[in-house]
Residue, then its C-alpha position, 0 to 999 in steps of 0.5 A: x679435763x675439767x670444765x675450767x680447762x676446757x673454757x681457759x685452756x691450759x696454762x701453757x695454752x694460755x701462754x701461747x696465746x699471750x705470746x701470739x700478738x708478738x709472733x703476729x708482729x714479728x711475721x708482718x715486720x719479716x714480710x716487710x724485710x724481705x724488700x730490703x737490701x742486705x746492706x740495709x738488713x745489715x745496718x738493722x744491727x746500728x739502728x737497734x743500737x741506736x734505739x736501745x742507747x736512746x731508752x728502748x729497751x729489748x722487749x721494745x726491739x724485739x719484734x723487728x730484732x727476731x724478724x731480721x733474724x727470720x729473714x737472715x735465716x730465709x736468705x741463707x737457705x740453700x747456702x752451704x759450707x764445710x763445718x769440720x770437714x762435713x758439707x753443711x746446707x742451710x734450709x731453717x726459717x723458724x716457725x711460729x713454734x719456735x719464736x714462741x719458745x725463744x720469746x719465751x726464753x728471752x723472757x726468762x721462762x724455762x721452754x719445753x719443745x715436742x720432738x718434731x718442733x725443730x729446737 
């Protein structure tokens, strides 16, 4: 490791870190969405629509957007169904890790994951 990487990090460090402001908001509007009923969580859905139509765009949407879906995903753990005749339970809430990686898409950028880092 050369002196310039170990002062600058890796390009992929310094790209987690960028992208670490956002996780930071998605995780205080996910704390906050835990308060909210399912029908308001449900009408996120009309509100972002709304907002978009009015000139937000996505990048502005997505914060509250990945934190709805994160508090969708804690509420259904310990739900369980069939899929094609096998029991299925859900018991996913991504990590930091993989809000990363899906900023990281929603942007455009191609995403490696480790194995382990829950794809």
């Amino acid at each position: 490791m050369n002196i310039l990487t170990k002062i600058f990090g890796t390009k992929h460090d310094r790209e987690v870190k960028r992208l670490m402001p956002l996780v930071h908001k998605i995780n205080e509007h996910y704390e906050a969405f835990h308060a909210l009923s399912e029908a308001e969580l449900v009408g996120m859905t009309d509100k972002f629509k709304q907002r978009l139509a009015d000139g937000e765009t996505l990048d502005d949407i997505l914060p509250e957007a990945y934190a709805v879906v994160k508090e969708v995903c804690r509420r259904l753990v310990g739900t369980s169904w069939n899929v094609v005749g096998h029991d299925t339970e859900w018991n996913m809430i991504p990590f930091d890790v993989q809000l990363i990686g899906a900023i990281a898409l929603h942007q455009g950028k191609i995403t490696e994951m480790a194995t382990g880092e829950g794809k």
